[in-house]
VEXVEX-858336 format. One line per 10 residues: number of its first residue (from 1); their letters; for each residue x, y, z of N, C-alpha, C, O. Coordinates in pm, whole numbers, plus 50000, padded with zeros to 5 digits. Atoms other than C-alpha are relative to their C-alpha. Example, Ala and Ser with C-alpha at 12.3 -4.5 7.8 and 13.67 -1.06 7.14 Angstrom:
// VEXVEX-858336
1) AS) 50089 49881 50000 51230 49550 50780 50090 50120 50000 50194 50118 50066; 49918 49881 49994 51367 49894 50714 49923 50109 50073 49974 50220 50090
// end
This chain:
// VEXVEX-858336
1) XXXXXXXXXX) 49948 50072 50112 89806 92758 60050 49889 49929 49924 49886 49928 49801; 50121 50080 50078 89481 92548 59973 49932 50082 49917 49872 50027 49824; 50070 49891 50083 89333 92907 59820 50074 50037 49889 50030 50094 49789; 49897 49943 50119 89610 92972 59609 49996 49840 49896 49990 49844 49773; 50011 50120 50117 89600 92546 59478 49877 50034 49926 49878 50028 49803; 50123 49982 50072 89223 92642 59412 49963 50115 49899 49876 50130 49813; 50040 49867 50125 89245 92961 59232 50113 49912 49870 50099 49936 49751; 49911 50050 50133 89518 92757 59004 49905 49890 49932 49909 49892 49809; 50063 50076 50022 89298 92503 58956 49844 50017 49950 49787 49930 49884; 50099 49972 50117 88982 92672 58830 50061 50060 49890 50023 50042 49774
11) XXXXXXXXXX) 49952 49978 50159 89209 92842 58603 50010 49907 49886 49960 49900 49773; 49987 50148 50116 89345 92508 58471 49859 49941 49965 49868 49853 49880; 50099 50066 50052 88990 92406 58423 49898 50086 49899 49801 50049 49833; 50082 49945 50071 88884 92711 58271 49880 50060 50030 49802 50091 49940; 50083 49946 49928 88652 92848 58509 50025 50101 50018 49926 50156 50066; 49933 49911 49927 88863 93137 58586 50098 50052 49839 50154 49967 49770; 49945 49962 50065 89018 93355 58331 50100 50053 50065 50100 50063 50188; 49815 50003 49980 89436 93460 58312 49932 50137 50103 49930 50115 50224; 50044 49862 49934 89285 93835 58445 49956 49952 50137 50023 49979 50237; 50070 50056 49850 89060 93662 58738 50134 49972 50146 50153 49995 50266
21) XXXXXXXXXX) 49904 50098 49921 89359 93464 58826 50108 50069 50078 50159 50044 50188; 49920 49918 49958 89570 93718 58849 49982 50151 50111 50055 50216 50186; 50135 49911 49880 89317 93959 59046 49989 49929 50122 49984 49995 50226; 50023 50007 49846 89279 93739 59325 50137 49894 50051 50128 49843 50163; 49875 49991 49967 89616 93624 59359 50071 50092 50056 50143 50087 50155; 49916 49827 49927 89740 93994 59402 49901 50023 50156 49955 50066 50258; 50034 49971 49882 89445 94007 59671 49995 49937 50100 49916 49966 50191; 49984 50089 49925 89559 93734 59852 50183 50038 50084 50225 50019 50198; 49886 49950 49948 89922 93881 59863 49999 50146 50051 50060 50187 50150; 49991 49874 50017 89853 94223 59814 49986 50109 50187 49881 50071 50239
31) XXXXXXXXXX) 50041 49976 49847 89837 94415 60206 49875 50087 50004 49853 50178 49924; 50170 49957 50029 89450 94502 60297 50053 50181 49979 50002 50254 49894; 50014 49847 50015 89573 94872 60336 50045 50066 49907 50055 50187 49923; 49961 49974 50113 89698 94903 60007 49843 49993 49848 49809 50065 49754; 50103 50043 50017 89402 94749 59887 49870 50139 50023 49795 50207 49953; 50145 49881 49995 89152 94995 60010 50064 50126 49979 50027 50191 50078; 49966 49837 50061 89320 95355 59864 49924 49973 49908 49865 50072 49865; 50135 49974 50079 89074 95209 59617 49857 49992 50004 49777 49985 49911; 50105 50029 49928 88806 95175 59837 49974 50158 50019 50058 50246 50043; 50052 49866 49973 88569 95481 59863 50031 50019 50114 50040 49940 50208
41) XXXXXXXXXX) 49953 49972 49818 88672 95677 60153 49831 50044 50075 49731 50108 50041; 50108 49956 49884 88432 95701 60437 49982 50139 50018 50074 50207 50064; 50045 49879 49946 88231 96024 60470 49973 50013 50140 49911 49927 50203; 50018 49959 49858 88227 96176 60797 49853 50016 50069 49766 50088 50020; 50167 50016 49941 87898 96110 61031 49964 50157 50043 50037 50234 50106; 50065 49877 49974 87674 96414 61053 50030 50014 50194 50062 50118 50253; 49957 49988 49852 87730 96335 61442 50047 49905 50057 49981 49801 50054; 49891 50128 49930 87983 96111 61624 49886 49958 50163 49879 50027 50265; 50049 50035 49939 87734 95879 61816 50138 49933 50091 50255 49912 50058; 49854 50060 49920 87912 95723 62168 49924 49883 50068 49983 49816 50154
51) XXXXXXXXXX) 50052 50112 49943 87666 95469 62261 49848 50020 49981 49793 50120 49935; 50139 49978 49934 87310 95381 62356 49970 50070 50151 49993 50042 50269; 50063 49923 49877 87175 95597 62581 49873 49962 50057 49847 49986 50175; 50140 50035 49913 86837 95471 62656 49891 49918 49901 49920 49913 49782; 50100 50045 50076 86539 95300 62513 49852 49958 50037 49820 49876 50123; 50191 49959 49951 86160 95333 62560 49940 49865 49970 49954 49816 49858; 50127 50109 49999 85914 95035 62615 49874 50030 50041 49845 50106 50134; 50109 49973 49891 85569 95002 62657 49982 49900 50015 50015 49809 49939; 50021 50138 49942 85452 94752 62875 49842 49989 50023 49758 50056 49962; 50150 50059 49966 85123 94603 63015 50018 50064 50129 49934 50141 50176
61) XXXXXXXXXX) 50040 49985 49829 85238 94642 63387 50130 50080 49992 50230 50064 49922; 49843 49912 49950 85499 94887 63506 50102 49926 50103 50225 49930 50097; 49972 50042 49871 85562 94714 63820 50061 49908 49984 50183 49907 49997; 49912 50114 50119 85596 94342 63630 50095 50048 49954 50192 50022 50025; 49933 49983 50066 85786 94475 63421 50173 50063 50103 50288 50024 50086; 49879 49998 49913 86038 94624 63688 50044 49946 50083 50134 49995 50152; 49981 50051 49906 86036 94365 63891 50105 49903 49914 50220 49872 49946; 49906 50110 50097 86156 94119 63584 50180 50074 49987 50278 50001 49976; 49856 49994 50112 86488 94353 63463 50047 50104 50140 50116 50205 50123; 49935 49977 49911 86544 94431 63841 50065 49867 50038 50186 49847 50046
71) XXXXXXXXXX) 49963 50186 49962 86570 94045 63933 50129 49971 49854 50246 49942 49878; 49906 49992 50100 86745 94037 63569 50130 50089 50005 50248 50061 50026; 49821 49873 49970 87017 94320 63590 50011 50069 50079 50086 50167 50069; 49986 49880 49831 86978 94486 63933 49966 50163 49922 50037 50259 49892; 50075 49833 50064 86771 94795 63783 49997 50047 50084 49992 49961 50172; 50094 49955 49897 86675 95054 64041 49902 50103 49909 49908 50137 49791; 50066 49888 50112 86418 95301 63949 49969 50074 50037 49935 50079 50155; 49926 49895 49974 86454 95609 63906 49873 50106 49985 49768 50092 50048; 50082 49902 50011 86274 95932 63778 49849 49973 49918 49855 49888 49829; 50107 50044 50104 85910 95912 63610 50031 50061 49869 50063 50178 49847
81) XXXXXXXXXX) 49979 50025 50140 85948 95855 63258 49940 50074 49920 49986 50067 49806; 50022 49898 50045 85741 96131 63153 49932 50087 50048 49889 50052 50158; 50043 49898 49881 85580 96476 63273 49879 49974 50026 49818 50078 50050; 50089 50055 49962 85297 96291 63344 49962 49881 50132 49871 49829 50197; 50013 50095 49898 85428 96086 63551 49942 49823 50007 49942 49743 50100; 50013 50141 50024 85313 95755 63397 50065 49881 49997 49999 49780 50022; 49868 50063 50022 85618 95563 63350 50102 49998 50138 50109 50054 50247; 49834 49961 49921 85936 95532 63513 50130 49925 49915 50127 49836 49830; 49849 50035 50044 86321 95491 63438 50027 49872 50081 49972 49832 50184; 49946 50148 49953 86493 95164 63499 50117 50018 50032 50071 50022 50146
91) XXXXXXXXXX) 49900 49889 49934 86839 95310 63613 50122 49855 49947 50093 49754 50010; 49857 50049 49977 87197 95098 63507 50049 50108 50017 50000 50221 50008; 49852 49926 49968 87521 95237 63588 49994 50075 49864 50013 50196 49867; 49968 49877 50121 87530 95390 63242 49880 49984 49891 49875 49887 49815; 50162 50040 50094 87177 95410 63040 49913 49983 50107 49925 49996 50229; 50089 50019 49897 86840 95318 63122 49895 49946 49904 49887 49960 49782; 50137 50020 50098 86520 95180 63015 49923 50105 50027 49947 50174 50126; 50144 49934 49947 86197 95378 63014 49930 49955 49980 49917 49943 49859; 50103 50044 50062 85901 95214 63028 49860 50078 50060 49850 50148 50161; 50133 49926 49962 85525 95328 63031 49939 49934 49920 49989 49885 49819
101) XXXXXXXXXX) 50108 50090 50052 85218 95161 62940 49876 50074 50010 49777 50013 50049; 50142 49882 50084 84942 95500 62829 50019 49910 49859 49906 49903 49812; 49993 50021 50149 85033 95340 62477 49937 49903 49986 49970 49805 50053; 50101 50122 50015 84748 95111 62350 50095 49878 49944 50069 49769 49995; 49991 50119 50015 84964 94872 62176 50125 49986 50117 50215 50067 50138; 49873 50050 49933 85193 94691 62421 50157 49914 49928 50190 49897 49811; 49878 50063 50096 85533 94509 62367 50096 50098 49893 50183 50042 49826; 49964 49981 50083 85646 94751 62168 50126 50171 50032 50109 50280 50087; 49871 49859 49972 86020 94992 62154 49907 50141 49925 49860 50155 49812; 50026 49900 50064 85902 95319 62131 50103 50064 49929 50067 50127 49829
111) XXXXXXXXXX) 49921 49911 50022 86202 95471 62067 50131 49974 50051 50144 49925 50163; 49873 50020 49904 86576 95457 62129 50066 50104 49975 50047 50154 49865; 49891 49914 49970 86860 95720 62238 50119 49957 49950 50137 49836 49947; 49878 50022 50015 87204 95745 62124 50080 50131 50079 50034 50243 50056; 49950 49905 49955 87460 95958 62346 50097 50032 49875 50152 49958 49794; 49921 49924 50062 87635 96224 62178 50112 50100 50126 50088 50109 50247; 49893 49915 49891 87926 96449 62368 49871 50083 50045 49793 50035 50127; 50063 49948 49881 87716 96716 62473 49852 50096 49878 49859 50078 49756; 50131 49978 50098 87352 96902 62298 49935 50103 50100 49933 50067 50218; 50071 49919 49942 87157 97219 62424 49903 50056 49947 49874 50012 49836
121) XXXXXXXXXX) 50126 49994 50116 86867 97368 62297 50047 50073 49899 49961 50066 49812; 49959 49905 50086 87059 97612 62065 50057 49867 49901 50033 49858 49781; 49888 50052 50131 87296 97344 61903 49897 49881 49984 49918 49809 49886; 50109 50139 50075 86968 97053 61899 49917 50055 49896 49877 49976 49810; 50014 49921 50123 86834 97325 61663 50088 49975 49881 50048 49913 49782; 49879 50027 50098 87150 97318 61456 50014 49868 49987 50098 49845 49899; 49930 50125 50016 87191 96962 61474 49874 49928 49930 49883 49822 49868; 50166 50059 50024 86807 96886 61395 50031 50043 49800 50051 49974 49700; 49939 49955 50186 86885 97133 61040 50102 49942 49920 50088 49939 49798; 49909 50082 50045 87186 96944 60974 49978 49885 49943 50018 49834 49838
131) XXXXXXXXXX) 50064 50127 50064 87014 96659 60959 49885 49986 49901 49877 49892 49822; 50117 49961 50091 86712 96763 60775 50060 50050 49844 50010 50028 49734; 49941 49960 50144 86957 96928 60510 50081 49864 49922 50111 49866 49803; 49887 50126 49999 87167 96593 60493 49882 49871 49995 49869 49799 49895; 50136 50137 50029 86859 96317 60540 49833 50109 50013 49776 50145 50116; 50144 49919 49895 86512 96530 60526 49894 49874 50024 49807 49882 50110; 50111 50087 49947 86308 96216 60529 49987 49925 50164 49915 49837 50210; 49964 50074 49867 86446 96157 60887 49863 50089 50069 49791 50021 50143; 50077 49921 49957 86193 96472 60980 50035 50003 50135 49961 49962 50224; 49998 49994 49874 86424 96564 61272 49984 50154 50078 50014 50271 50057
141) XXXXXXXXXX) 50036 49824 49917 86316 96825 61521 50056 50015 50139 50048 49928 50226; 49978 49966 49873 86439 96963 61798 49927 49975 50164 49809 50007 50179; 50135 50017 49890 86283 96883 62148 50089 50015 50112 50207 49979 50111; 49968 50005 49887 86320 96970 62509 49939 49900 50116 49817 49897 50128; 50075 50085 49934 86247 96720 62759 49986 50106 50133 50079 50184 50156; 50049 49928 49872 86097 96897 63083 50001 49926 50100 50006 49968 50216; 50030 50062 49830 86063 96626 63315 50161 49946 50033 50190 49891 50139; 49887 50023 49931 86423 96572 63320 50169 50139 49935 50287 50126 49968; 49936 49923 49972 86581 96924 63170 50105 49948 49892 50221 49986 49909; 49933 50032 50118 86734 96780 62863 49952 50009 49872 49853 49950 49826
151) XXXXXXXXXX) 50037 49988 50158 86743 96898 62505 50039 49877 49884 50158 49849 49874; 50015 50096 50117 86695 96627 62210 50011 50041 49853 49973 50149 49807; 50060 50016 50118 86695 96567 61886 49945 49868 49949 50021 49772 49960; 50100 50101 50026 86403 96310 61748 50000 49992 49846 49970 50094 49784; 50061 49962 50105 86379 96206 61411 49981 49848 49955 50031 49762 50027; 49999 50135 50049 86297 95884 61209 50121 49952 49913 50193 50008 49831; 49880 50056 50138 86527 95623 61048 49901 49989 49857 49816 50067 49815; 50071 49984 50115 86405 95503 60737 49859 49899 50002 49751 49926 49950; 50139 50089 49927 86151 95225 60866 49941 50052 50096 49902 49984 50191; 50071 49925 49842 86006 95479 61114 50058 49944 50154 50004 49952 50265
161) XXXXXXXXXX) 49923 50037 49851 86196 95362 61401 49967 50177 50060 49936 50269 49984; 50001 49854 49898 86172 95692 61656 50165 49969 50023 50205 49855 50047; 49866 49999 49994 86549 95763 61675 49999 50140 50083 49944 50244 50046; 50034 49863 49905 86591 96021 61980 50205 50023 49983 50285 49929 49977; 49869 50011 49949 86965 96192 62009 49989 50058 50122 49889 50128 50135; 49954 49932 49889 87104 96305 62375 50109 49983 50014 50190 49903 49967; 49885 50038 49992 87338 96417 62546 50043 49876 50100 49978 49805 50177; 49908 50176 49898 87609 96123 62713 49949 50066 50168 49908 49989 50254; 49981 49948 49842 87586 96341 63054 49831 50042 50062 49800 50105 50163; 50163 49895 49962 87156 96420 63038 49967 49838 50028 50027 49731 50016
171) X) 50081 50143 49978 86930 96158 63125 49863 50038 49897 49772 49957 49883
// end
């Protein structure tokens, strides 16, 4: 009621023209889903993300570092983090960190995962072109990971973020 005295009340002062007045009056009664049939409709996402899947750190110490976000969230850890073996996984119930510290600057996300339903090397091809035809400045490419047997797709947002997709069921 106090929004409806105040829209009457810049009118009466002339702040607010008869049109204004009558514009946000109707969108105060009017029901939101009536309301948005004039709202652009939402285009459909090139791929129905279902979460975070993972996200890459580099650190100073591996060890530090898993000792902190084991004591913090009961991590265990898991497979090495790349076929090198430098790294390792930080393991929750659903996700994971990866961290590794070959990368000169420290502190810093390399990269994060989003799960998708499911991705193989045939359709991370197709899904890499999709995106390249649809965003090409993302420059996404296809990739197989070897040290754990899962196909990707990698590409940048628009601030260079490393944006990796997988699938929900790969590590």
């Amino acid at each position: 009621m106090d929004s409806i005295d105040t829209l009457f009340d810049q009118y009466e002062r002339g702040r607010m023209s008869r049109r204004g007045l009558v514009q946000a009056l109707a969108m105060l009664v009017l029901p939101a889903k009536l309301l948005a049939q004039d709202a652009a409709p939402d285009s459909a996402p090139i791929v129905r993300g279902l979460g975070v899947n993972h996200i890459g750190l580099t650190v100073s110490d591996i060890e530090r570092s898993y000792a902190f976000y084991h004591k913090l969230f009961g991590v265990t850890k898991g497979w090495p983090a790349t076929n090198a073996g430098t790294g390792i996984h930080l393991d929750f119930p659903a996700g994971y960190i990866s961290v590794d510290s070959v990368a000169q600057q420290k502190g810093v996300i390399t990269h994060f995962s989003i799960s998708i339903e499911d991705i193989d090397q045939d359709s991370s091809k197709r899904l890499a072109d999709k995106i390249n035809a649809e965003l090409p400045d993302a420059k996404a490419r296809a990739a197989y990971q070897a040290n754990d047997g899962v196909s990707t797709v990698n590409l940048l947002d628009p601030d260079g973020f490393h944006v990796q997709i997988s699938p929900i069921k790969g590590r």
